[in-house]
C-alpha positions in Angstrom: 27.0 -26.3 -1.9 27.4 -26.7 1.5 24.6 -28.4 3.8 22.7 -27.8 7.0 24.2 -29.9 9.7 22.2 -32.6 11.7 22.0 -30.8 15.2 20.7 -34.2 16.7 23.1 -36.3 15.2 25.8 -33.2 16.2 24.5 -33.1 19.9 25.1 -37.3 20.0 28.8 -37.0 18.9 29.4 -34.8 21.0 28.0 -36.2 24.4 29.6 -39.4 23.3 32.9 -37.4 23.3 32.1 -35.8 26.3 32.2 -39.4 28.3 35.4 -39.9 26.8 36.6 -36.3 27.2 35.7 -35.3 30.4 38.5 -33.4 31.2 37.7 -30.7 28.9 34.9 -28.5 29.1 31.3 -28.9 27.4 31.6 -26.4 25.4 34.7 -26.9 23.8 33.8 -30.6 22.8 30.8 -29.0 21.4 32.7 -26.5 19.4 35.5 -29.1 18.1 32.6 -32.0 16.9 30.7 -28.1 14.9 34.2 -27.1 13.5 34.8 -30.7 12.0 31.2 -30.6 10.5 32.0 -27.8 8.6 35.5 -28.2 7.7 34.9 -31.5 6.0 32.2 -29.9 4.1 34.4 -27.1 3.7 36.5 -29.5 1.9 34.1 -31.0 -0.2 33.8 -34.4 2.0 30.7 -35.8 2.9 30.5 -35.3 6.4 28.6 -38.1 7.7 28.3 -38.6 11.4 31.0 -41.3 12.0 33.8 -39.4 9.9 33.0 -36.4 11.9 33.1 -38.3 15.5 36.7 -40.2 14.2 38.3 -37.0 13.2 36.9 -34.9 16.2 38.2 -37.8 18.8 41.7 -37.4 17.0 41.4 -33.7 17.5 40.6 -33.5 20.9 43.2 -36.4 21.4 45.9 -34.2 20.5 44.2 -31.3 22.4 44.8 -33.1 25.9 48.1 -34.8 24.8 49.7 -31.3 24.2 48.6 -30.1 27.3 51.3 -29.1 30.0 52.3 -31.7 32.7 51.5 -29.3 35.3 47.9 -28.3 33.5 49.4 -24.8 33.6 50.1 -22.5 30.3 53.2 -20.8 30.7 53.0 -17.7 28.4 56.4 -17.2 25.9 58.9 -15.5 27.5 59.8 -11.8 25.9 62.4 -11.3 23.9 65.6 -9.9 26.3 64.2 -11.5 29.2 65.5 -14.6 29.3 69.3 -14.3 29.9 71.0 -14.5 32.9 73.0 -11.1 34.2 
C-alpha cells in the first residue's frame, strides 16, 4: 500500500535543491523531488527523505548535464530535409 507523502519534509528537499539548482525553474525541482516520492514507493522502497533528495539530485544532475551548449533545443530535423541538393 502506498503512503501519503510528508509535504514538509517534500517542500525541504526541494528548496535545498533549489540552492543547488538554480538554474532550473521552481517548479520543476518541485515536480522532480514529488515524482521520486512516488516512484520509489511505486517500487516498493521506503521512501525516506534522504533517499528521495540523493536520487532527485542525480536526476536533476543529468537534467542540466544534457542540456545543449547553447541552452537552445533544436527540434529533430524531418525526414527528407536534411540532404544537401
Amino acid at each position: 500500500m502506498l503512503q501519503t507523502y510528508p509535504v514538509g519534509d517534500l517542500q525541504r528537499i526541494a528548496v535545498r535543491l533549489q540552492d543547488e539548482f538554480a538554474g532550473l525553474s521552481h517548479r520543476c525541482v518541485e515536480r522532480c523531488v514529488n515524482d521520486t516520492w512516488k516512484c520509489a514507493e511505486h517500487l516498493g522502497y521506503t521512501a525516506t527523505p534522504g533517499l528521495v533528495e540523493r536520487v532527485a539530485r542525480e536526476h536533476l544532475q543529468a537534467m542540466v548535464k544534457s542540456a545543449p551548449p547553447s541552452g537552445v533545443i533544436v527540434p529533430p530535423r524531418t525526414h527528407g530535409h536534411d540532404r544537401l541538393s
